[in-house]
N, C-alpha and C positions, 0 to 999 in steps of 0.2 A: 702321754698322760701328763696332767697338769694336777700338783699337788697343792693346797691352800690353807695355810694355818693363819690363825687373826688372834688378836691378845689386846687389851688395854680395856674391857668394861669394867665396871663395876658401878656403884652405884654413887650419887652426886644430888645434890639438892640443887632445885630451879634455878634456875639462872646462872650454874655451874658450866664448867666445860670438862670434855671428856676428849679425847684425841686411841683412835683404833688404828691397829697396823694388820696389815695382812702382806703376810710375808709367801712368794709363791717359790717353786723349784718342780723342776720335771721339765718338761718339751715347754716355756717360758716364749721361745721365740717362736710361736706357733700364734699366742694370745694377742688378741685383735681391742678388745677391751676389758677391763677391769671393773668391777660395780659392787657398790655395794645394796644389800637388802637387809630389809628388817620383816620382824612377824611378831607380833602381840599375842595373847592367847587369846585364840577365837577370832583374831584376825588372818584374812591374805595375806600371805608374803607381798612385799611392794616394793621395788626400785625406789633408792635412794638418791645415788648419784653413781656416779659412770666416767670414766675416762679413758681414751683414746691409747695405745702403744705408745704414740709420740708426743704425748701429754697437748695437743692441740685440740683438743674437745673434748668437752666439760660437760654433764649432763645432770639436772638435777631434779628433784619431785618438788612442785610449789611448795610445799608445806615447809624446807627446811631450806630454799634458797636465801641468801643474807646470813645465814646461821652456819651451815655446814662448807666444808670445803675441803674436796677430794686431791690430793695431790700423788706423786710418785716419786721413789728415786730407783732411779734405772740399777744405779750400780748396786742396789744391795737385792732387788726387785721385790722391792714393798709398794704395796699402795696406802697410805691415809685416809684417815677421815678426821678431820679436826672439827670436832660440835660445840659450837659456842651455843650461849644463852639457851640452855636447854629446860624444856618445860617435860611435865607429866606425860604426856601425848605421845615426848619420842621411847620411853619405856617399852622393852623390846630386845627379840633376840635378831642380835645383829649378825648377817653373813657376807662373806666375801665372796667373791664370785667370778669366773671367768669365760670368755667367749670365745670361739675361732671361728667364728662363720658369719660372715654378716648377714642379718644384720644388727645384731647385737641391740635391739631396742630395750631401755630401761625399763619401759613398760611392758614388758613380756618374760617374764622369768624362764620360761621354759627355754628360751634363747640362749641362756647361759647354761653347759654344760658341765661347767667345776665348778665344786662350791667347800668351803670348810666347813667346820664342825659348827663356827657359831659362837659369837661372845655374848652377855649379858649385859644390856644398860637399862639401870634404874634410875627414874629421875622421881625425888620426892617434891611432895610440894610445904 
């Protein structure tokens, strides 16, 4: 079992940055990728961005590529999300998420089998 807690939203005016951590523990070396997702109300859940165990691929949704950027640190087993120049649009409950099977596609949520509770980001205008 893969356990996922995430922490850092809150709320930010446009053009703000917000930086989310998701901190994992359980079966850790099991997990094949790492992603995050977001869901607005009344919207789909949708892949954000995505990274690899061995931090060699990077995956991202057009919408937040140049803005956003997913990183890791092994040794504490966090993954990030660093969201620069953020607009209204990325408002949104943000999740963490994880996969052991590949193929772990960004675009298919049901791929990812852990998921945390979920942080909050608002972005005013």
């Amino acid at each position: 079992q893969v356990q996922l807690v995430e922490s850092g939203g809150g709320s930010v005016q446009a053009g703000g940055s917000l930086r989310l951590s998701c901190a994992a523990s359980g079966d850790t070396d099991s997990i094949l990728y790492r992603g995050w997702f977001r869901q607005a109300p009344g919207e789909k859940r949708e892949g954000v961005a995505s990274i690899y165990r061995a931090g060699t691929k990077t995956y991202y949704v057009d919408s937040v590529k140049g803005r956003f950027t997913i990183s890791q640190d092994d040794a504490k087993n966090t993954v990030y999300l660093q969201m620069n120049s953020l607009k209204p649009e990325d408002t949104a409950m943000y999740y963490c998420a994880a996969c052991r099977s590949f193929p772990c596609r960004l675009s298919v949520t049901s791929e990812f089998g852990y998921w945390g509770q979920g942080t909050q980001v608002t972005v005013s205008s």
